[in-house]
PDB file of N, CA, C and O in Angstrom:
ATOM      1  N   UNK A   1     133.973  55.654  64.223  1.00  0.00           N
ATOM      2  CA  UNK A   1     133.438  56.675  63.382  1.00  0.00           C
ATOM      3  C   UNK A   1     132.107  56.227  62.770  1.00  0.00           C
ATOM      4  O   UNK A   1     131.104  56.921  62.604  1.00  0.00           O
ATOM      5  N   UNK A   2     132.304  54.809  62.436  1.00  0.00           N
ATOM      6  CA  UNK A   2     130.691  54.504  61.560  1.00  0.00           C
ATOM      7  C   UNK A   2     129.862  54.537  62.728  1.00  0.00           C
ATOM      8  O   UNK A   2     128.698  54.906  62.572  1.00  0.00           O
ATOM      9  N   UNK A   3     130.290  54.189  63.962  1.00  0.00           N
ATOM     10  CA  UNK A   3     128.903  54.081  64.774  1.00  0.00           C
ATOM     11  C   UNK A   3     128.572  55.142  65.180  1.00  0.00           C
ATOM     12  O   UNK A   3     127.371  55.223  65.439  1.00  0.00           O
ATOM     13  N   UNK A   4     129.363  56.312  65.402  1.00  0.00           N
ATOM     14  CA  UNK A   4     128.908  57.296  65.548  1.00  0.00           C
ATOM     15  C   UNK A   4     127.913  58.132  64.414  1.00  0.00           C
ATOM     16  O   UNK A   4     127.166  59.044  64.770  1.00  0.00           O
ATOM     17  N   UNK A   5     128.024  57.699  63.097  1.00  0.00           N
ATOM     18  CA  UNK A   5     127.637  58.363  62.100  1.00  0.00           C
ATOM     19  C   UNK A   5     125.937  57.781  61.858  1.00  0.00           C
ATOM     20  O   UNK A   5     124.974  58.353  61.348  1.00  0.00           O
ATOM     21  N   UNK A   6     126.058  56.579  62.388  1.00  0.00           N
ATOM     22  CA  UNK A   6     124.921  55.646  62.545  1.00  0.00           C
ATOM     23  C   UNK A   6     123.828  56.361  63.328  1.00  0.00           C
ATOM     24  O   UNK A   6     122.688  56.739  63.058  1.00  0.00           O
ATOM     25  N   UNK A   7     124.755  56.407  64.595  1.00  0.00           N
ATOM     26  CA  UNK A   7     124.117  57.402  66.229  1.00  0.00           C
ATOM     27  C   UNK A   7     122.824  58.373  65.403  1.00  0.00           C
ATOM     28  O   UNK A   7     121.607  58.244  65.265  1.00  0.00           O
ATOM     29  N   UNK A   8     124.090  59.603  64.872  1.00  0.00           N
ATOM     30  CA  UNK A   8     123.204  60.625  64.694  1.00  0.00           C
ATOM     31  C   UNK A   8     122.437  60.671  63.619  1.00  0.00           C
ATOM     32  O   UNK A   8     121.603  61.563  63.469  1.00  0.00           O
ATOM     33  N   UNK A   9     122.634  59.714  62.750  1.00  0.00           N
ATOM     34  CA  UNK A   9     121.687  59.358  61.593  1.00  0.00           C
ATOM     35  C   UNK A   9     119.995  59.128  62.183  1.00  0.00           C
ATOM     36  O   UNK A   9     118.848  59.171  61.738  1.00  0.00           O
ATOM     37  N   UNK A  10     120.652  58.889  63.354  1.00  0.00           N
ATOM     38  CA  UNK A  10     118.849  57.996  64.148  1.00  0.00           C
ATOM     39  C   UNK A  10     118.518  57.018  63.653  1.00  0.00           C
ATOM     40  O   UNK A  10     117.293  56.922  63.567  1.00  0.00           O
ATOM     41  N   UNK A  11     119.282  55.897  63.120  1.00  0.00           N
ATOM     42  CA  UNK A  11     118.566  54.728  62.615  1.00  0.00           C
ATOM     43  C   UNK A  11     119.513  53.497  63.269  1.00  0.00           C
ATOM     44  O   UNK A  11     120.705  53.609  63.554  1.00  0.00           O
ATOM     45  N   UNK A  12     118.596  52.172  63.451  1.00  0.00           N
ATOM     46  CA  UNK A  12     118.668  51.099  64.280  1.00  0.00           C
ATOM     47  C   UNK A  12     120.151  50.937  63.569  1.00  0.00           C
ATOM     48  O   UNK A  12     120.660  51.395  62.545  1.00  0.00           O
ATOM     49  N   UNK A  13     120.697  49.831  64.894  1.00  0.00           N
ATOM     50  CA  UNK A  13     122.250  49.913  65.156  1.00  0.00           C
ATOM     51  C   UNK A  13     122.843  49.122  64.050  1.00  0.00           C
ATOM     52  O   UNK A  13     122.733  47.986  64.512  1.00  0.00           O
ATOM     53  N   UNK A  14     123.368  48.998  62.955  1.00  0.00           N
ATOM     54  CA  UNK A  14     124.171  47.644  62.476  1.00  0.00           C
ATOM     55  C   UNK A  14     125.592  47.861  62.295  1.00  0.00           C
ATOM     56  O   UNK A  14     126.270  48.796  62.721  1.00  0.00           O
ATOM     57  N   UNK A  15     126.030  46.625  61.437  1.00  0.00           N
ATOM     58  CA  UNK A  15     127.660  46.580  61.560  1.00  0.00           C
ATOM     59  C   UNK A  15     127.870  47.213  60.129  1.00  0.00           C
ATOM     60  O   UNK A  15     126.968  47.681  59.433  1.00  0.00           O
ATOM     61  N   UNK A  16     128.928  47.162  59.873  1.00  0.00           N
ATOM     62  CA  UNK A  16     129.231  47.545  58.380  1.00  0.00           C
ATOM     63  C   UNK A  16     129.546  46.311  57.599  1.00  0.00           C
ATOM     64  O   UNK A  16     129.660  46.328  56.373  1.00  0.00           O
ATOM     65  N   UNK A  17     129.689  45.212  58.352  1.00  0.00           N
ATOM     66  CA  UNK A  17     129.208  43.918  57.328  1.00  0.00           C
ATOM     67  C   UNK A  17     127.773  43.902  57.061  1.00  0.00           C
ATOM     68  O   UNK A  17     127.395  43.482  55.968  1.00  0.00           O
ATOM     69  N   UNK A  18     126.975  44.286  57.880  1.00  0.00           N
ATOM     70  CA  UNK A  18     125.384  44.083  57.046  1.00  0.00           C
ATOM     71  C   UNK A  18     125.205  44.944  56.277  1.00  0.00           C
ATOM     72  O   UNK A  18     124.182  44.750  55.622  1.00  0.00           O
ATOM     73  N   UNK A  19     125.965  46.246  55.917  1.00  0.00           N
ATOM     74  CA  UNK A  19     125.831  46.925  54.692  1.00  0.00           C
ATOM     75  C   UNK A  19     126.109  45.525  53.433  1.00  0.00           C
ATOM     76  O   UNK A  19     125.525  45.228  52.391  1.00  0.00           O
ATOM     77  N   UNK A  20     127.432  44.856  54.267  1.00  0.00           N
ATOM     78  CA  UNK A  20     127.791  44.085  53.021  1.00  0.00           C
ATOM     79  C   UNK A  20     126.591  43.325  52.330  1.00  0.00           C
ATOM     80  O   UNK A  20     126.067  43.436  51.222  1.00  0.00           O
ATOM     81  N   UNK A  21     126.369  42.530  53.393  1.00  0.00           N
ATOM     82  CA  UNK A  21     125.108  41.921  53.126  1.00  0.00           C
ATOM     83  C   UNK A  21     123.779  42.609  52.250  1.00  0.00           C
ATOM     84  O   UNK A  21     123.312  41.959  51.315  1.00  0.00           O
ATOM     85  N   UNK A  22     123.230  43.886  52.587  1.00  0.00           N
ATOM     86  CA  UNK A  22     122.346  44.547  51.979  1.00  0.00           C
ATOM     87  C   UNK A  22     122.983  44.809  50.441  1.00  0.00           C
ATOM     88  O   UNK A  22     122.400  44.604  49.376  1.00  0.00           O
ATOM     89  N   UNK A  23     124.325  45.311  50.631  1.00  0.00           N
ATOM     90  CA  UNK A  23     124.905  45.255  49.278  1.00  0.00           C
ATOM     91  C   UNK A  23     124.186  44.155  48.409  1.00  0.00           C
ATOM     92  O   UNK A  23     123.271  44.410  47.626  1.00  0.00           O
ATOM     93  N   UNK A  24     124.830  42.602  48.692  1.00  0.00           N
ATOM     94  CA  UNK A  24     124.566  41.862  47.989  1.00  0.00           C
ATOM     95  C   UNK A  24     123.206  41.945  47.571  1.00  0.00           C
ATOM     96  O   UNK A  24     122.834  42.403  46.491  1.00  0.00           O
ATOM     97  N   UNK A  25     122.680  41.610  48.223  1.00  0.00           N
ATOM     98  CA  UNK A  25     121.110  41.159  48.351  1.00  0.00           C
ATOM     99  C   UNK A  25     120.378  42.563  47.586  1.00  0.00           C
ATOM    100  O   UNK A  25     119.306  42.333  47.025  1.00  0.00           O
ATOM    101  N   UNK A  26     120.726  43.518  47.553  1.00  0.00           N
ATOM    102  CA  UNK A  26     120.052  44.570  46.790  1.00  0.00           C
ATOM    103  C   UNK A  26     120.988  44.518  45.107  1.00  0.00           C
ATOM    104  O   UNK A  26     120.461  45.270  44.286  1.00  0.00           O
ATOM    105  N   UNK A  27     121.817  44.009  44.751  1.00  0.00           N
ATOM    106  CA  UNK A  27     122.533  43.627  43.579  1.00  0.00           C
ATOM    107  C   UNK A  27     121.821  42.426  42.783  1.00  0.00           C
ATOM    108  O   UNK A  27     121.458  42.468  41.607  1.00  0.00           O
ATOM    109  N   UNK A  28     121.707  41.426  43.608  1.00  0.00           N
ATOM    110  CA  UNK A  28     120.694  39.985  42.957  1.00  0.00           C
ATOM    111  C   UNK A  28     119.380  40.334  42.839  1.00  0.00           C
ATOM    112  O   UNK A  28     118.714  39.800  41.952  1.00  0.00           O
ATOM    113  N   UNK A  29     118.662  41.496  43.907  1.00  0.00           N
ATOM    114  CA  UNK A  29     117.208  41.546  43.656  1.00  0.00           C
ATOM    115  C   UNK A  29     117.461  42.438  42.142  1.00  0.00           C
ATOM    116  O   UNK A  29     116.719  42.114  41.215  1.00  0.00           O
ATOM    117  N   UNK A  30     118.398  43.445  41.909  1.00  0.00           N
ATOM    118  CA  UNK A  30     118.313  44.353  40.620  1.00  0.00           C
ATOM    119  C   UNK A  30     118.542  43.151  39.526  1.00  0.00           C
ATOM    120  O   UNK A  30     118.182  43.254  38.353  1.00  0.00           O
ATOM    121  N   UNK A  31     119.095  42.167  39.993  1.00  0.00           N
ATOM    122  CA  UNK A  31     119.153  41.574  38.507  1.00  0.00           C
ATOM    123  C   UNK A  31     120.648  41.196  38.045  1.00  0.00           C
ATOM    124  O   UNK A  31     120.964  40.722  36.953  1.00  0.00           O
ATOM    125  N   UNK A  32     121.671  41.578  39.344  1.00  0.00           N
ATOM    126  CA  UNK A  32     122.754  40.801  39.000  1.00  0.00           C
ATOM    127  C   UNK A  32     122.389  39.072  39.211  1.00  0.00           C
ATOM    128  O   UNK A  32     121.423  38.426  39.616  1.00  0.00           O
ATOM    129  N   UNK A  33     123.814  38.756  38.662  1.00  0.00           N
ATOM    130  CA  UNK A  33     123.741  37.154  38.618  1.00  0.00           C
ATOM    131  C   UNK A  33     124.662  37.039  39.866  1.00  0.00           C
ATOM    132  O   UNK A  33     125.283  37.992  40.336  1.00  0.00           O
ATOM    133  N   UNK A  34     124.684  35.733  40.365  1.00  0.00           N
ATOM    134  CA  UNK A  34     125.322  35.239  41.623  1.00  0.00           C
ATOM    135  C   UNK A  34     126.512  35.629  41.519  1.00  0.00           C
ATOM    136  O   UNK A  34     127.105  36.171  42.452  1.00  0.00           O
ATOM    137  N   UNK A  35     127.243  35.316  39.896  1.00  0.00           N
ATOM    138  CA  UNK A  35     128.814  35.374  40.200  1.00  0.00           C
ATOM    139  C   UNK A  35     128.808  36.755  39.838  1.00  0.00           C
ATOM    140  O   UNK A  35     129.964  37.089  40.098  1.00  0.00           O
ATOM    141  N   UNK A  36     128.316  37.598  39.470  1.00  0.00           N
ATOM    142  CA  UNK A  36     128.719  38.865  39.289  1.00  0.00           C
ATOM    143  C   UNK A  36     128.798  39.539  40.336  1.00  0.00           C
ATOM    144  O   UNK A  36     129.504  40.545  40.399  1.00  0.00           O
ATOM    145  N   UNK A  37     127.484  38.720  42.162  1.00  0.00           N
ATOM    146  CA  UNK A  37     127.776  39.453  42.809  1.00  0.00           C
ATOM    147  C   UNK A  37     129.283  38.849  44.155  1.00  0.00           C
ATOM    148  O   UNK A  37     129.499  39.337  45.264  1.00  0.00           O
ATOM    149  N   UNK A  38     129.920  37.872  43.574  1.00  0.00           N
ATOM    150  CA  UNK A  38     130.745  36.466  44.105  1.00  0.00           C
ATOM    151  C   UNK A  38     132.291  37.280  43.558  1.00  0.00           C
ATOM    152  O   UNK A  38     133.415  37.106  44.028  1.00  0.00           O
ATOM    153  N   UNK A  39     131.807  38.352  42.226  1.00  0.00           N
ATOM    154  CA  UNK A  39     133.113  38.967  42.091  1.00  0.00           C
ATOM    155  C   UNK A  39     133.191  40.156  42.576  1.00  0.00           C
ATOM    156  O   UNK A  39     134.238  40.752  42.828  1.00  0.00           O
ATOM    157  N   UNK A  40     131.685  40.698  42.784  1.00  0.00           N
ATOM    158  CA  UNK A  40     132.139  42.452  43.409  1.00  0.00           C
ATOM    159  C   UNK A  40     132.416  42.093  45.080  1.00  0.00           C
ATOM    160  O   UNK A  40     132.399  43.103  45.783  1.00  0.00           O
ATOM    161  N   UNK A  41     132.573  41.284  45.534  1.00  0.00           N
ATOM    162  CA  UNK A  41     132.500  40.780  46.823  1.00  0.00           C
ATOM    163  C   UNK A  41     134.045  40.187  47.219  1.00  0.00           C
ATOM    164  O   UNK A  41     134.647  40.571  48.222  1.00  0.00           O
ATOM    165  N   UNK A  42     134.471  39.396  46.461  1.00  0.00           N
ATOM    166  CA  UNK A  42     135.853  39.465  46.354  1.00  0.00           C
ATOM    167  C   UNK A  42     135.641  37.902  46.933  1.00  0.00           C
ATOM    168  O   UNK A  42     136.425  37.507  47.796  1.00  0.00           O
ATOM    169  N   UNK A  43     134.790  37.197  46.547  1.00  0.00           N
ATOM    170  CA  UNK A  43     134.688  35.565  47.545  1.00  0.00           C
ATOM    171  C   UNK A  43     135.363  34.627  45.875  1.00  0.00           C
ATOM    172  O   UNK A  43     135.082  34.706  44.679  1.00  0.00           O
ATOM    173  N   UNK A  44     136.392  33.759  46.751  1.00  0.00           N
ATOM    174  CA  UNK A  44     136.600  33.027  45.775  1.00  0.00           C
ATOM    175  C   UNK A  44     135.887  31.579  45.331  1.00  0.00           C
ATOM    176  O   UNK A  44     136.297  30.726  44.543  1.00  0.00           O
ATOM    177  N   UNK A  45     134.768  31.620  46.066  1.00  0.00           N
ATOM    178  CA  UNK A  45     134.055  30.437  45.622  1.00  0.00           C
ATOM    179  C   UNK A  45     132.477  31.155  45.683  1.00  0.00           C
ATOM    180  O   UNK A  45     132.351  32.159  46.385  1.00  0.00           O
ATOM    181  N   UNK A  46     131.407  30.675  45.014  1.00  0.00           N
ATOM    182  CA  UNK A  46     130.391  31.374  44.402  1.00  0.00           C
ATOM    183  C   UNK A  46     129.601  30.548  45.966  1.00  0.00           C
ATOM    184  O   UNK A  46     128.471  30.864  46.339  1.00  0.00           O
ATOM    185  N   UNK A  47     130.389  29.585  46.633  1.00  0.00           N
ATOM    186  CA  UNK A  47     129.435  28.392  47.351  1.00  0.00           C
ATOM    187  C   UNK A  47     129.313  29.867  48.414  1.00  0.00           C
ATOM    188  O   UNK A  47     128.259  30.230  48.938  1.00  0.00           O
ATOM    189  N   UNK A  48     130.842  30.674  48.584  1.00  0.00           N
ATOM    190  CA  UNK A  48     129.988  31.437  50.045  1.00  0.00           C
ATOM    191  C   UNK A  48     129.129  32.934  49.899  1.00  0.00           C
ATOM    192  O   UNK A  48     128.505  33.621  50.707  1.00  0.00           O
ATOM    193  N   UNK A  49     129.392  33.040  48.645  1.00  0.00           N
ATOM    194  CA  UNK A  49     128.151  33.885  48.162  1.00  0.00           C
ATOM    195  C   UNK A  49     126.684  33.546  47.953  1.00  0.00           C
ATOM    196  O   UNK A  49     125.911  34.495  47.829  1.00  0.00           O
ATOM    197  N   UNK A  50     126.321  32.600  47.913  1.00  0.00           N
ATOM    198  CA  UNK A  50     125.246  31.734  47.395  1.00  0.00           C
ATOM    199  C   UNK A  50     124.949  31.653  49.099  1.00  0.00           C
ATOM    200  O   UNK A  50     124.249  32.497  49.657  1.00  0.00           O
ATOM    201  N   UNK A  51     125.671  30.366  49.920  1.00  0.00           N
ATOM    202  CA  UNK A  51     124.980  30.242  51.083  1.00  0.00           C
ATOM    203  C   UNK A  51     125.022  31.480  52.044  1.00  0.00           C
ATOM    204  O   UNK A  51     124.029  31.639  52.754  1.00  0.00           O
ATOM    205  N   UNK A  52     126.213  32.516  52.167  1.00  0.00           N
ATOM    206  CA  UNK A  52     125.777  33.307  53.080  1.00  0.00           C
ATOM    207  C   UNK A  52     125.484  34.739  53.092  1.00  0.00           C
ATOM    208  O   UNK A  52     125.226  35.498  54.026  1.00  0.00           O
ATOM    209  N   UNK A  53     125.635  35.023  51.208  1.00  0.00           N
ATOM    210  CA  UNK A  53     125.011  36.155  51.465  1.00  0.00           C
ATOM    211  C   UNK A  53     123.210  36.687  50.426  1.00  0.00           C
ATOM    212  O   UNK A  53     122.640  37.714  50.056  1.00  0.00           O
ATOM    213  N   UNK A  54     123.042  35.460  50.391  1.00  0.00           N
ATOM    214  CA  UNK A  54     122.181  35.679  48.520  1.00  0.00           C
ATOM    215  C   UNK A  54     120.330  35.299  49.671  1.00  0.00           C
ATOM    216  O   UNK A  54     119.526  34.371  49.758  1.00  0.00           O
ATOM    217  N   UNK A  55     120.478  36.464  50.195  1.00  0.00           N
ATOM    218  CA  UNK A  55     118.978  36.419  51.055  1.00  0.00           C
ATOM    219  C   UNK A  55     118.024  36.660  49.721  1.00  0.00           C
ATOM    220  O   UNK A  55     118.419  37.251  48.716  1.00  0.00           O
ATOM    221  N   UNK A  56     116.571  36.044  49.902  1.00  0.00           N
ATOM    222  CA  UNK A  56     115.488  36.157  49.071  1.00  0.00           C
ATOM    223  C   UNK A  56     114.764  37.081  49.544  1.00  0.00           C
ATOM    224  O   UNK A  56     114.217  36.983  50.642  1.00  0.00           O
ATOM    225  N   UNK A  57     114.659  38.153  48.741  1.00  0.00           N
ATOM    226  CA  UNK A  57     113.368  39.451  49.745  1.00  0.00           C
ATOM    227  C   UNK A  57     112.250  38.918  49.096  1.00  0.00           C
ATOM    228  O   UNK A  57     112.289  38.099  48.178  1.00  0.00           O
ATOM    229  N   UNK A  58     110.805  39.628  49.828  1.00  0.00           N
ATOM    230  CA  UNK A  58     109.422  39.424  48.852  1.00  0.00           C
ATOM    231  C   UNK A  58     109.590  39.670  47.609  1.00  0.00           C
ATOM    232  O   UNK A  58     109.254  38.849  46.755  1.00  0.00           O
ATOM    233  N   UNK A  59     110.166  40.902  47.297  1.00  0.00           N
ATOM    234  CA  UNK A  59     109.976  41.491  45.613  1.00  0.00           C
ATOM    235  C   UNK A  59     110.912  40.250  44.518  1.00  0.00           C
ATOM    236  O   UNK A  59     110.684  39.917  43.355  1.00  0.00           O
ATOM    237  N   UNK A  60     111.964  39.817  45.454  1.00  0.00           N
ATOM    238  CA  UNK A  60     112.811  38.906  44.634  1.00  0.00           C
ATOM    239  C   UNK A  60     111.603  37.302  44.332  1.00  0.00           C
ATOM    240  O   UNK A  60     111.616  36.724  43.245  1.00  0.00           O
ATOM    241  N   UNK A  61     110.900  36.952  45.228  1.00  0.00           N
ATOM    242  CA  UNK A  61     109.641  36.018  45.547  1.00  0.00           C
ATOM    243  C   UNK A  61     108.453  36.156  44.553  1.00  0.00           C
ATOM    244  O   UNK A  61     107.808  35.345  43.889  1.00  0.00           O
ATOM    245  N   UNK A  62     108.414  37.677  44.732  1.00  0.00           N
ATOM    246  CA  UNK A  62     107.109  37.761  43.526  1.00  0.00           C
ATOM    247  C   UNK A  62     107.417  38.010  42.273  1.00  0.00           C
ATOM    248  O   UNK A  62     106.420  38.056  41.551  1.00  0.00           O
ATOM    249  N   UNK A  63     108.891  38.274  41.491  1.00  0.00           N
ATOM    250  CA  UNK A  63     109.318  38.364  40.377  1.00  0.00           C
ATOM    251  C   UNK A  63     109.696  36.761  39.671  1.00  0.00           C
ATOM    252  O   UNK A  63     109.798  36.489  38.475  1.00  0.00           O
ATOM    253  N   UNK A  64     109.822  36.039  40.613  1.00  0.00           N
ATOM    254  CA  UNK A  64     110.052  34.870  40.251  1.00  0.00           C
ATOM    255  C   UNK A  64     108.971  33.942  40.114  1.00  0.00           C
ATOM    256  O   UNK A  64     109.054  32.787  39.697  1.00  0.00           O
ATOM    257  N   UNK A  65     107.681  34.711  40.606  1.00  0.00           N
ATOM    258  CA  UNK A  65     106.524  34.092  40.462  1.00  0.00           C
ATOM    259  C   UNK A  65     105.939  34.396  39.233  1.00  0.00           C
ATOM    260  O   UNK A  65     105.140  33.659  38.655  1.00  0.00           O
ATOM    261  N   UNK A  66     106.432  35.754  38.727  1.00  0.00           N
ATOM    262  CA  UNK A  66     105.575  36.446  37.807  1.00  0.00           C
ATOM    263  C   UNK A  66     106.480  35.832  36.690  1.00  0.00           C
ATOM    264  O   UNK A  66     105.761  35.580  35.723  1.00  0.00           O
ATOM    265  N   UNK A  67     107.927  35.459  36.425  1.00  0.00           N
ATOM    266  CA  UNK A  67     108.295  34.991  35.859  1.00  0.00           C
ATOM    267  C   UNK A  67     107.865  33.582  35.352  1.00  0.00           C
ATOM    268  O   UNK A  67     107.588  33.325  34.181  1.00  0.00           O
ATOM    269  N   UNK A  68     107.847  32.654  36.452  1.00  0.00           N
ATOM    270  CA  UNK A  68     107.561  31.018  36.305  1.00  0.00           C
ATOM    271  C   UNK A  68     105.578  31.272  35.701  1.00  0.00           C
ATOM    272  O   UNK A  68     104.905  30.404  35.146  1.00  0.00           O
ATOM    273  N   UNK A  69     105.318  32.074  35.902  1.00  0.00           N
ATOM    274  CA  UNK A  69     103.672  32.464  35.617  1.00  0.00           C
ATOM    275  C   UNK A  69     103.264  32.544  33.844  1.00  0.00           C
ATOM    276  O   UNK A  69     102.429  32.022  33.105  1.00  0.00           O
ATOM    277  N   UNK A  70     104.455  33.572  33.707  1.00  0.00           N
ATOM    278  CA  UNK A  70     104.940  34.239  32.398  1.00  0.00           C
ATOM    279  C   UNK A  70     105.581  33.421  31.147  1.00  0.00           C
ATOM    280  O   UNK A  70     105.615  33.780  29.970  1.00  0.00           O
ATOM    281  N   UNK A  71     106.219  31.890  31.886  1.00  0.00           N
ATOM    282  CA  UNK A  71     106.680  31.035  31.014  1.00  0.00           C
ATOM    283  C   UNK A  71     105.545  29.954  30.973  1.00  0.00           C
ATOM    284  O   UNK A  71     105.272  29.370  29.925  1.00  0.00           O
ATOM    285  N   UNK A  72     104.926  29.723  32.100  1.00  0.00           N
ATOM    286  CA  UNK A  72     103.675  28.680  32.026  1.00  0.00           C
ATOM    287  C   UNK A  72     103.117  29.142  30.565  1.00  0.00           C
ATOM    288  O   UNK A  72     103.217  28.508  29.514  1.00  0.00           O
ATOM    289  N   UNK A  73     102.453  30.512  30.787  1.00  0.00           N
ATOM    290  CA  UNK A  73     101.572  31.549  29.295  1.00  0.00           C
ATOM    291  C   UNK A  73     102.181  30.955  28.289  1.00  0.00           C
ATOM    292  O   UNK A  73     101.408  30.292  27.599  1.00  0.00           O
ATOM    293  N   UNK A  74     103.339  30.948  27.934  1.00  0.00           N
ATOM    294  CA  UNK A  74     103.599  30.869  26.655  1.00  0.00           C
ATOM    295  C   UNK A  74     104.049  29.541  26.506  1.00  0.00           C
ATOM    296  O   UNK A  74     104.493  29.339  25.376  1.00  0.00           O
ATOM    297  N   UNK A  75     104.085  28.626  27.214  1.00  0.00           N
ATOM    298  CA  UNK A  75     104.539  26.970  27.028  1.00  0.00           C
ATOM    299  C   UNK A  75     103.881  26.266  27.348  1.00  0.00           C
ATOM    300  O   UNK A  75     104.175  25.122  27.000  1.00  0.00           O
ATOM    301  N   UNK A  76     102.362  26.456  28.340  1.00  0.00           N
ATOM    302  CA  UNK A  76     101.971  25.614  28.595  1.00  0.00           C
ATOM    303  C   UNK A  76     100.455  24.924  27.712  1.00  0.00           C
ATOM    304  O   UNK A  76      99.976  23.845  28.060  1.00  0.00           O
TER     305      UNK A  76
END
């Protein structure tokens, strides 16, 4: 049924674990924390949330720049 729903959607093929994955990874870029996303995930150790699902996008790259930028300003 999902692949069919995929089909006529017209968009490139995936599984419904890489939803999982996008899940995560769109939860940590909003600003959850690891274990918050280690509990909506149902993993009992934070190690397999962390190594296999906690991808870094650009926007997550340049917020952390603008952050470490933002603490230099005021401490350095």
């Amino acid at each position: 049924m999902f692949n069919r729903i995929i089909k006529e959607a017209g968009v490139p093929k995936i599984r419904i674990h890489d939803i999982r994955h996008t899940h995560a990874t769109l939860m940590l870029e909003a600003g959850a924390s690891l274990k918050e996303v280690q509990e909506r995930l149902g993993h009992s150790s934070i190690k397999i949330t962390g190594d296999i699902y906690a991808h870094v996008t650009p926007r997550m790259q340049e917020k952390s720049v603008q952050k470490f930028s933002e603490f230099m300003r005021m401490n350095g």
